[in-house]
KEKE-3310 file (N, C-alpha, C; in steps of 0.2 Angstrom, whole numbers, plus 5000, padded with zeros to 4 digits):
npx = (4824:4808:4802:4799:4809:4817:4812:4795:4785:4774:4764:4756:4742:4740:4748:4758:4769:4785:4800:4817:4830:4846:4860:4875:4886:4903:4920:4925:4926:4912:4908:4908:4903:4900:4899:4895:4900:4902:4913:4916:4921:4923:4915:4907:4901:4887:4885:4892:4902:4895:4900:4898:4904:4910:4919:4929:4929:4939:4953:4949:4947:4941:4931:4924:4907:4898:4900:4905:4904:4892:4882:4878:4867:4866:4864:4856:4867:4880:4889:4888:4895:4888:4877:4882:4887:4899:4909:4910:4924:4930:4926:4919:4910:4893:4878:4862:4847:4835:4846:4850:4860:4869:4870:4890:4896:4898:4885:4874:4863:4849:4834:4824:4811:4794:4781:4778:4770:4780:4801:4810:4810:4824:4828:4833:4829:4825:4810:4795:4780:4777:4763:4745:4744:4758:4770:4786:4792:4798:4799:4809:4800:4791:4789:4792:4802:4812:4810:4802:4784:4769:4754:4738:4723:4709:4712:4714:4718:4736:4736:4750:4752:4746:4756:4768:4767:4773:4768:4763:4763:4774:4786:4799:4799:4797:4805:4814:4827:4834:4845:4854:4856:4859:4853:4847:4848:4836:4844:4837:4837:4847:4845:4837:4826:4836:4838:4841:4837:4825:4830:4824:4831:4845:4854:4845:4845:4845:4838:4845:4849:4855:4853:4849:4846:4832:4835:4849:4846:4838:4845:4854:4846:4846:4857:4862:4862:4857:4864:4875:4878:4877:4884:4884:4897:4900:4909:4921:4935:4947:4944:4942:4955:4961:4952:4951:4960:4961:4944:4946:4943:4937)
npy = (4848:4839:4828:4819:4806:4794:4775:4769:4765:4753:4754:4743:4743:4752:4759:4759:4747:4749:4743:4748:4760:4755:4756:4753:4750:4754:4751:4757:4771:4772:4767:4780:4796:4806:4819:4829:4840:4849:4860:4863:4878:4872:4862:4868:4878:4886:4888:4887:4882:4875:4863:4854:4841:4831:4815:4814:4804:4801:4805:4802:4812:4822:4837:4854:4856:4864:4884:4892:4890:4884:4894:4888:4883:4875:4866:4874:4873:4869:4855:4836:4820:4809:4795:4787:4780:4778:4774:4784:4791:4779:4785:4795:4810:4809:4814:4817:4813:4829:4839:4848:4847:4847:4831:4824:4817:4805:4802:4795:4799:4797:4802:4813:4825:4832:4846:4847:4842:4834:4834:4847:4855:4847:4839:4824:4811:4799:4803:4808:4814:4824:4819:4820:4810:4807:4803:4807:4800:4809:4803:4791:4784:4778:4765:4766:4774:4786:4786:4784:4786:4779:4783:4775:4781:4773:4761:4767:4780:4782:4790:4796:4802:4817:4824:4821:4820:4826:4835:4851:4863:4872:4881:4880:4866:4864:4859:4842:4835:4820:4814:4803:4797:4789:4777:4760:4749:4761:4769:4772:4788:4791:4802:4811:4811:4819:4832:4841:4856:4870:4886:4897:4908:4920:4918:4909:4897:4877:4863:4851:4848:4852:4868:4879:4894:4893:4893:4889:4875:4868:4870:4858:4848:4848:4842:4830:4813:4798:4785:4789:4788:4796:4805:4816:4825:4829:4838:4843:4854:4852:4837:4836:4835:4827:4816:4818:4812:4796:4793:4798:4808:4826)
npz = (5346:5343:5335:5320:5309:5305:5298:5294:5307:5318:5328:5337:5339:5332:5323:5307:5302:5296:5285:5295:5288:5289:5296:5299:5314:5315:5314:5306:5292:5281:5267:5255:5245:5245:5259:5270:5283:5296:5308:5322:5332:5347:5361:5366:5357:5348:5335:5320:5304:5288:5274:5261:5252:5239:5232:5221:5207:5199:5205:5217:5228:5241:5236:5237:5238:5236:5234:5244:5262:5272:5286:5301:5314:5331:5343:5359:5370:5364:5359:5359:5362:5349:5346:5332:5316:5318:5332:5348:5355:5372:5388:5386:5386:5383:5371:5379:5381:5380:5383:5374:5366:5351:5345:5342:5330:5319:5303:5295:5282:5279:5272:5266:5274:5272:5272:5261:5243:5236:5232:5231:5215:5205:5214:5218:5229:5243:5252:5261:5262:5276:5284:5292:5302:5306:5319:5328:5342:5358:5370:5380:5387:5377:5367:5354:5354:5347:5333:5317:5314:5310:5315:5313:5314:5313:5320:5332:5344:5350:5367:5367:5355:5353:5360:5353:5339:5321:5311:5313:5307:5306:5299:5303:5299:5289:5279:5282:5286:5288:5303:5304:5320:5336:5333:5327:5336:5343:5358:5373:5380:5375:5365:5354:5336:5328:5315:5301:5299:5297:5302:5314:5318:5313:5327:5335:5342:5342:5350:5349:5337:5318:5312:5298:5284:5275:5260:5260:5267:5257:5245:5251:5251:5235:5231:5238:5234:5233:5230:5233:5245:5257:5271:5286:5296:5313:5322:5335:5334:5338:5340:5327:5321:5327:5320:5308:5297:5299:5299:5285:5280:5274)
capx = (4818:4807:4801:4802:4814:4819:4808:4788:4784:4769:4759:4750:4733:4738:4753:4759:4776:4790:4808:4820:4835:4850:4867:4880:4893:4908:4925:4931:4924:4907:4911:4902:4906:4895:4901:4893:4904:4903:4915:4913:4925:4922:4912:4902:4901:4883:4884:4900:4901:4896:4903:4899:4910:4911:4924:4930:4929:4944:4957:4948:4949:4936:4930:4916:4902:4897:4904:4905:4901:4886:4884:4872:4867:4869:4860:4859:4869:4885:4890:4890:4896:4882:4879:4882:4892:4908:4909:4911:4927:4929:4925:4918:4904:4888:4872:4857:4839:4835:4852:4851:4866:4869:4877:4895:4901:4898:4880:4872:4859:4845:4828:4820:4805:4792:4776:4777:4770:4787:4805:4812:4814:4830:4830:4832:4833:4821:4805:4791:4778:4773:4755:4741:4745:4766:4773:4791:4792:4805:4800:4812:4799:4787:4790:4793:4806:4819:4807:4796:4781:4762:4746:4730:4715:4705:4712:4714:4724:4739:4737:4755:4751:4747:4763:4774:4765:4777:4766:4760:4761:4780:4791:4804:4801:4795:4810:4819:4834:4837:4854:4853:4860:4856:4846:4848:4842:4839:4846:4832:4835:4852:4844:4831:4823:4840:4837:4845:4828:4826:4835:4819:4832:4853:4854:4841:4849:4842:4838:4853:4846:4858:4847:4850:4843:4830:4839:4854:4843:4838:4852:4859:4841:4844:4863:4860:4860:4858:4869:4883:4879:4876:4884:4885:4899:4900:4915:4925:4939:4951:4944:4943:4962:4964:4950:4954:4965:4957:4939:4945:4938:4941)
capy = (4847:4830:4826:4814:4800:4784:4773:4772:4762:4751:4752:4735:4743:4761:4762:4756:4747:4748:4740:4753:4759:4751:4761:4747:4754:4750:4754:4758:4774:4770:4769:4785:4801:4813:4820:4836:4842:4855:4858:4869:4879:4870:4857:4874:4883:4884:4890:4884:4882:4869:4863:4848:4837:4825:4813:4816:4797:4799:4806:4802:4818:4827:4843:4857:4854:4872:4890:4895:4886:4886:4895:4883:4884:4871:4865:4878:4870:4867:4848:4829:4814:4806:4787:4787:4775:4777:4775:4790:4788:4779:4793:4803:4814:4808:4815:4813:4816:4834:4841:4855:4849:4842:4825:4824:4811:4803:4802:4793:4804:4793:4802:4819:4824:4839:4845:4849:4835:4834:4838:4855:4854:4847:4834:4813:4806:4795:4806:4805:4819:4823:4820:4822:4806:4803:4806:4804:4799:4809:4802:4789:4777:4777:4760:4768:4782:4789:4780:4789:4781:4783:4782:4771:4782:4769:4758:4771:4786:4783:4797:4801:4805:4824:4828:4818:4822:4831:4841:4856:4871:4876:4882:4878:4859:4864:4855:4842:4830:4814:4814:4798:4796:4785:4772:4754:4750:4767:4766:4775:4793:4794:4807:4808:4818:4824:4833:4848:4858:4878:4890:4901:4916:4921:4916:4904:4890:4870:4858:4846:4848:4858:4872:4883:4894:4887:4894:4885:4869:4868:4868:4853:4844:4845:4840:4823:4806:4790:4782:4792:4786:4803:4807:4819:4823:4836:4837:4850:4856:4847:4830:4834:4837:4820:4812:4819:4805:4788:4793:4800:4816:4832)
capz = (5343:5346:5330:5316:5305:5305:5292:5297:5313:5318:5336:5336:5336:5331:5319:5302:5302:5289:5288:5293:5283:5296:5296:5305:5317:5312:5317:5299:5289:5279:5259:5254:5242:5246:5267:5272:5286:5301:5312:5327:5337:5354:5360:5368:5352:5345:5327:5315:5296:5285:5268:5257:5249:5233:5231:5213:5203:5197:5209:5227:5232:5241:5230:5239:5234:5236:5233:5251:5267:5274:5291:5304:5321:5335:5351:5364:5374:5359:5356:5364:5358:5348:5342:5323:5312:5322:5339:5351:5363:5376:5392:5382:5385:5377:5372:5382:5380:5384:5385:5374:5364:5345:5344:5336:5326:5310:5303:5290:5281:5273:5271:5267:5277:5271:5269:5254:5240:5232:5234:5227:5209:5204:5220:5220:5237:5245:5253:5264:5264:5284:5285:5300:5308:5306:5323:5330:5350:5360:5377:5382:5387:5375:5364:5348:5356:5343:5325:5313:5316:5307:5316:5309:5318:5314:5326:5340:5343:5357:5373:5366:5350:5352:5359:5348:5330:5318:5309:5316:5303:5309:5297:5305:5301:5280:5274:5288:5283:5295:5305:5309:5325:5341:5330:5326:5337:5346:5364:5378:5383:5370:5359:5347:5332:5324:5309:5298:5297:5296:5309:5318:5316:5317:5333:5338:5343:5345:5356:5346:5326:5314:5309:5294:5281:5271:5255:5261:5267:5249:5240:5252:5249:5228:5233:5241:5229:5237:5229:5235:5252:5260:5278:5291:5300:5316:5326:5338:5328:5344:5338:5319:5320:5327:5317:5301:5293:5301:5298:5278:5281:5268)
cpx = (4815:4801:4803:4808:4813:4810:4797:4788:4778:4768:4755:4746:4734:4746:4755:4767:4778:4797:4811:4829:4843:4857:4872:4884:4897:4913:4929:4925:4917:4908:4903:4907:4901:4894:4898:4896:4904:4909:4916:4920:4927:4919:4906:4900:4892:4882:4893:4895:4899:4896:4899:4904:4909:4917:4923:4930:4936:4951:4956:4949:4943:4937:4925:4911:4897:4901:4908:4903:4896:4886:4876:4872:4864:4865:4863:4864:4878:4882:4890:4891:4889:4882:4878:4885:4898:4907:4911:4918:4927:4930:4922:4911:4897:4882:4867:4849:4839:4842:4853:4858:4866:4872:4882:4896:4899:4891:4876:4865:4854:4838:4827:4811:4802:4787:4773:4774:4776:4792:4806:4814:4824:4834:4830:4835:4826:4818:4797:4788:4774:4766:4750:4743:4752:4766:4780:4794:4797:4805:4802:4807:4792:4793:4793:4800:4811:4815:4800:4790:4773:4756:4741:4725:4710:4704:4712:4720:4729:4737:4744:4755:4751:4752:4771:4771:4769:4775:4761:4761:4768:4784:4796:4806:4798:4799:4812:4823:4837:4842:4853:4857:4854:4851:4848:4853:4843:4841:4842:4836:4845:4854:4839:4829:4827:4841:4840:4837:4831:4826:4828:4824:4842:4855:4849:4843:4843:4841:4845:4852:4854:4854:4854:4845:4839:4831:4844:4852:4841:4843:4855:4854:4843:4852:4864:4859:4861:4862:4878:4883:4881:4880:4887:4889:4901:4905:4920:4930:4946:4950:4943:4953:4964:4960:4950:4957:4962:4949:4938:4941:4939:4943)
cpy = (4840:4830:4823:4810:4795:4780:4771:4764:4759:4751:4747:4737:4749:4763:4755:4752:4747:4747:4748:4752:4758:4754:4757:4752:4751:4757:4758:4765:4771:4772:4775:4791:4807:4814:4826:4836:4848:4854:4865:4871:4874:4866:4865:4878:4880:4887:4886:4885:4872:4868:4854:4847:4831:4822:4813:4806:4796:4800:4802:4806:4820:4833:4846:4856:4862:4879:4892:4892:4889:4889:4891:4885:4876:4870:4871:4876:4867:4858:4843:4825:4812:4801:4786:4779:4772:4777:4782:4787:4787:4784:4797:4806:4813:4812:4814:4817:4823:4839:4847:4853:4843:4834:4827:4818:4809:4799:4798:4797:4798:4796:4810:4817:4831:4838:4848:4841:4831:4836:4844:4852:4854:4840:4827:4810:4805:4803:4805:4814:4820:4823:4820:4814:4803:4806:4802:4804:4804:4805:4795:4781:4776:4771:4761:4775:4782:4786:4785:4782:4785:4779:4778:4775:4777:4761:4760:4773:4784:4787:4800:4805:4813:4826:4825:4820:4827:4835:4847:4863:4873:4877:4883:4869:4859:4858:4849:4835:4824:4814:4809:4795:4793:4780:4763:4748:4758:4764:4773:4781:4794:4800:4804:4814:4823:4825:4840:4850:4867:4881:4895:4909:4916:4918:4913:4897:4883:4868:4852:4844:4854:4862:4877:4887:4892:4887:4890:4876:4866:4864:4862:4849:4842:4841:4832:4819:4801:4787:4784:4791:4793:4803:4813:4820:4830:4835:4845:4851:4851:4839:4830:4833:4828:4814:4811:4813:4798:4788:4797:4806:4822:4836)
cpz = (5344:5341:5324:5313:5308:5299:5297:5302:5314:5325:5331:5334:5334:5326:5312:5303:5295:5290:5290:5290:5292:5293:5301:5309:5315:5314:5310:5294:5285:5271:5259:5250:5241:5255:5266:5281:5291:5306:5316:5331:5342:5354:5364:5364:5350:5338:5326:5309:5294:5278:5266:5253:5244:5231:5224:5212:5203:5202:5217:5231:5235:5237:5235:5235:5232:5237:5238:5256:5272:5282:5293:5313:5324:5338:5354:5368:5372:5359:5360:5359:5358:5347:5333:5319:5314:5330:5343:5356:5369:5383:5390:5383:5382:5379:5376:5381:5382:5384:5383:5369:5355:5343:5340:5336:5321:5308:5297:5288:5276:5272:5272:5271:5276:5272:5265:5249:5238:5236:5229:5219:5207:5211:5219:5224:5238:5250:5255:5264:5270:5282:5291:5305:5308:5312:5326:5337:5352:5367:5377:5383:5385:5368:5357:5347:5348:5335:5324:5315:5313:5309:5312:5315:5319:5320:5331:5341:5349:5359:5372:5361:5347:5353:5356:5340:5328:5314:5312:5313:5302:5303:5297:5301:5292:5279:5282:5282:5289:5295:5307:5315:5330:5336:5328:5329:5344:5355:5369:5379:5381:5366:5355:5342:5329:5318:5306:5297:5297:5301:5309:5316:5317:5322:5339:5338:5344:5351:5353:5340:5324:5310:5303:5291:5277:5265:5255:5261:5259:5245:5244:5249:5241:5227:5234:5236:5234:5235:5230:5244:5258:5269:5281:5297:5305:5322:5329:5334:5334:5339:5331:5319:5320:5324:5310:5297:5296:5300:5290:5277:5276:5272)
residu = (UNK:UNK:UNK:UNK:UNK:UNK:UNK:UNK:UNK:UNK:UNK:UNK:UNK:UNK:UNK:UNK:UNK:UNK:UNK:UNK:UNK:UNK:UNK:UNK:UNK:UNK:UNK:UNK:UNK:UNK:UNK:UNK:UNK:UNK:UNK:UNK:UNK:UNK:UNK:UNK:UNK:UNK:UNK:UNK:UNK:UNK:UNK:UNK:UNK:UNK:UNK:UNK:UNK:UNK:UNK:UNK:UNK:UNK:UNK:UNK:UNK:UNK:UNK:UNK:UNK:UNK:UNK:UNK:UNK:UNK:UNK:UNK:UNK:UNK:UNK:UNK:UNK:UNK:UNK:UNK:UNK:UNK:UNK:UNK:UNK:UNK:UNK:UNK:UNK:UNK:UNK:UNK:UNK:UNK:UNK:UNK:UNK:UNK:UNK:UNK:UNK:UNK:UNK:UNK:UNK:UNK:UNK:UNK:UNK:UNK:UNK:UNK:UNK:UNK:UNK:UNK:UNK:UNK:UNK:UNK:UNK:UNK:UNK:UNK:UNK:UNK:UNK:UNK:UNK:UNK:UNK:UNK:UNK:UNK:UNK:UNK:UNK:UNK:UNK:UNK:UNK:UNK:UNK:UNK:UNK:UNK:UNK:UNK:UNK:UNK:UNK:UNK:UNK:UNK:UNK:UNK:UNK:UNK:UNK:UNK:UNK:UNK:UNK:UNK:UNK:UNK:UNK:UNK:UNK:UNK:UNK:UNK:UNK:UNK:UNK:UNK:UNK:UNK:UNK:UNK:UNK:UNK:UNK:UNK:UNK:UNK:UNK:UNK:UNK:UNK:UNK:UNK:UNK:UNK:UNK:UNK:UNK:UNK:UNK:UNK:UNK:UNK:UNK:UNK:UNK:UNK:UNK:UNK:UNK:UNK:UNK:UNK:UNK:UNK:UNK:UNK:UNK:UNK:UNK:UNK:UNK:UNK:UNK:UNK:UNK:UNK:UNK:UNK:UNK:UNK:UNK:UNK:UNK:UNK:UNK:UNK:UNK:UNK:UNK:UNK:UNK:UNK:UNK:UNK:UNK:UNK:UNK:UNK:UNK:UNK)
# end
């Protein structure tokens, strides 16, 4: 999908800027207690499960955070190492613009996006409602690639602008939730625009977004607190095995 996040953006003559929220890399898990977790067959798989997780206070345990695990669909294409929080290994297969595949690895989740006024009753996490001039670049070498980014008409529309703008009616993009991957600073023709947004159908797969229902999507939206430092982690079952204990994983 090649559509919005990251914090709002400025063209010179034609965009607003705003700081954005910066997720370090680091070699050491990211303190946090709220992990929403997929883990896929294969790196060719394009559906798996997904579960949250709440570190208990008092034990340190992971706990679910819901009944059952949510079931999500993939990039066409399954998985590639993405750039997240955690480095991806060396050799290792990465994403790339176009591929068709979801990044895996370890994601920092910092912003709802709708167009709705509001989040769903019951929700508090930071919130941008998409309006006619937010758009989120995906082409590699427009200036602003991989960053939300919101037009001023007044000063003059980019020639990108039409086919980068994130609002366009789609029900698909009702709800989206930033995976923040490839970002600060993003790195040219990485990935861009990956977001948990609403699955088109069973079996309709992405371009490298984790799609679900938007019954499902929901419930993770009222789920998410900021202060729990929310992350995203999507990994084959091969590399969970061996990432499991070093990356503190449930």
């Amino acid at each position: 999908m090649a559509l919005l996040s990251r914090p709002v953006f400025s063209v010179a003559a034609a965009v607003l800027f705003a700081a954005g929220h910066h997720a370090a890399r680091s070699e050491n898990p990211p303190p946090t207690s709220q992990v929403l977790l997929s883990v896929a067959d294969s790196w060719s798989s394009k559906q798996g499960k997904l579960q949250g997780y709440q570190r208990d206070k008092k034990s340190g345990e992971w706990k679910p955070a819901f009944p059952s695990p949510i079931t999500v669909n993939f990039g066409r294409n399954g998985l590639g190492w993405g750039r997240g929080v955690l480095s991806a290994p060396s050799g290792a297969a990465k994403k790339r613009e176009g591929d068709g595949k979801a990044p895996a690895g370890y994601f920092a989740i910092t912003k709802v996006f709708g167009y709705a006024s509001g989040l769903p009753r019951g929700a508090d996490f930071p919130y941008r409602q998409v309006g006619k001039w937010d758009a989120w670049p995906d082409d590699p070498k427009n200036p602003y690639y991989n960053r939300h980014v919101v037009v001023d008409p007044k000063e003059g529309v980019p020639s990108w602008f039409d086919s980068q703008k994130m609002r366009h009616g789609d029900f698909a993009y009702k709800w989206l939730i930033e995976i923040r991957h490839n970002a600060d600073p993003p790195k040219a023709g990485a990935g861009s625009a990956i977001f948990f947004h609403v699955r088109r159908g069973p079996t309709r797969y992405t371009a490298g977004c984790t799609s679900m229902r938007e019954s499902d999507l929901v419930k993770i939206i009222k789920w998410l607190r900021s202060d729990a430092n929310p992350h995203y982690v999507l990994l084959p079952k091969s590399e969970y095995k061996q990432l499991r204990e070093p990356w503190n994983l449930p």
